[in-house]
C-alpha positions as CSV (number, residue, x, y, z in Angstrom):
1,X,-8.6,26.3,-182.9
2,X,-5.1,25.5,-184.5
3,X,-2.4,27.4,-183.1
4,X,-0.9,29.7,-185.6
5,X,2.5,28.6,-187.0
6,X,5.3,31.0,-188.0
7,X,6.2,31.0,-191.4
8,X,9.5,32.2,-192.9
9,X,9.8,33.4,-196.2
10,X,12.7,33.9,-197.9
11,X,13.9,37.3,-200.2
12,X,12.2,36.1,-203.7
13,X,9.1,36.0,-201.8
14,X,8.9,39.5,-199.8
15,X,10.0,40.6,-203.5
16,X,6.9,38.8,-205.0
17,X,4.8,40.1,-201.6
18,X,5.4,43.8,-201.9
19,X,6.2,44.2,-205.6
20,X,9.7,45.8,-205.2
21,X,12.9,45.0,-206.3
22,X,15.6,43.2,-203.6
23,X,17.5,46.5,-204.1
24,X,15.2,48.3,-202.3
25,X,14.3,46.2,-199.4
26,X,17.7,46.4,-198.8
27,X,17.6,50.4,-199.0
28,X,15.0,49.6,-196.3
29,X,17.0,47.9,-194.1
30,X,20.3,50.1,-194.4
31,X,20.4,52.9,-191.5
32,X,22.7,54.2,-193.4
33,X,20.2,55.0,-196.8
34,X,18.5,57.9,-197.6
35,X,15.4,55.5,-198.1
36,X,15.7,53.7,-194.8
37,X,12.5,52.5,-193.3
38,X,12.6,51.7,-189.6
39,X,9.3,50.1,-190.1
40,X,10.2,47.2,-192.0
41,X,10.6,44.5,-190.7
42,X,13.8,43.1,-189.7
43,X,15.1,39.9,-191.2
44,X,16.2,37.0,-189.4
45,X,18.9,34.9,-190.1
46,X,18.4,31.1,-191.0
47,X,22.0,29.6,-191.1
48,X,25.4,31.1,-191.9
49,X,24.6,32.3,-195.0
50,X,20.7,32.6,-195.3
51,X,17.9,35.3,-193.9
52,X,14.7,34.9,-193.6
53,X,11.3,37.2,-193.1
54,X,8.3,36.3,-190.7
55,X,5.8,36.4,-193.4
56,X,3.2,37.5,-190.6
57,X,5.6,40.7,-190.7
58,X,5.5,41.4,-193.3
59,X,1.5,41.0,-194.4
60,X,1.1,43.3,-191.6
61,X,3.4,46.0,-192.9
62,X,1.9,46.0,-196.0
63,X,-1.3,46.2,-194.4
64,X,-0.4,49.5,-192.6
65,X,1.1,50.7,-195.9
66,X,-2.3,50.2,-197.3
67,X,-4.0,52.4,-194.7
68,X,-1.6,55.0,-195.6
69,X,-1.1,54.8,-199.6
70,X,-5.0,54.7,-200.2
71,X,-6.3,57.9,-198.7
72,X,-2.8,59.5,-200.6
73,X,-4.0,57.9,-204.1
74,X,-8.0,58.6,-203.9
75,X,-6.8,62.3,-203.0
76,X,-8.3,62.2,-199.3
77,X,-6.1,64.4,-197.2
78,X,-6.2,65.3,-193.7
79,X,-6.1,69.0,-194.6
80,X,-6.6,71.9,-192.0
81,X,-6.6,74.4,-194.6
C-alpha cells in the first residue's frame, strides 16, 4: 500500500471544487463575516505571498456538506412535530 501524499491546491481549484465564487470562501474564512464558517478549512500559506488548501480538506468538508444539504433538498427532516 502507497502511503498517501498531501496535496495542496491552490484558490482556482477549491473554486472549481465546491462551485463558489473566491468571494465567498473568503466570507468563510473571515470571523469577522456574517457568513463565517468555522468549518472550513483553514488555508495554509505556501511562500510570502501564496496560500494553499489540503485538498484532502477540503473533499472531506464537502463530503459532510453532502450529508447535510441532501436530506434538506429531498425534503427529509428530522421533525418531532
Amino acid at each position: 500500500m502507497q502511503p498517501q501524499v498531501a496535496r495542496m491546491i491552490r484558490l482556482r481549484a477549491v473554486v472549481t471544487k465546491t462551485g463558489v465564487a473566491r468571494s465567498t470562501i473568503y466570507d468563510w474564512l473571515n470571523p469577522k463575516s456574517p457568513r463565517y464558517d468555522d468549518s472550513f478549512p483553514k488555508q495554509r500559506r505556501l511562500g510570502q505571498q501564496s496560500v494553499g488548501w489540503l485538498e484532502s480538506e477540503i473533499d472531506e468538508w464537502l463530503l459532510q456538506r453532502k450529508e447535510v444539504i441532501n436530506p434538506i433538498l429531498s425534503g427529509r427532516f428530522d421533525d418531532d412535530e
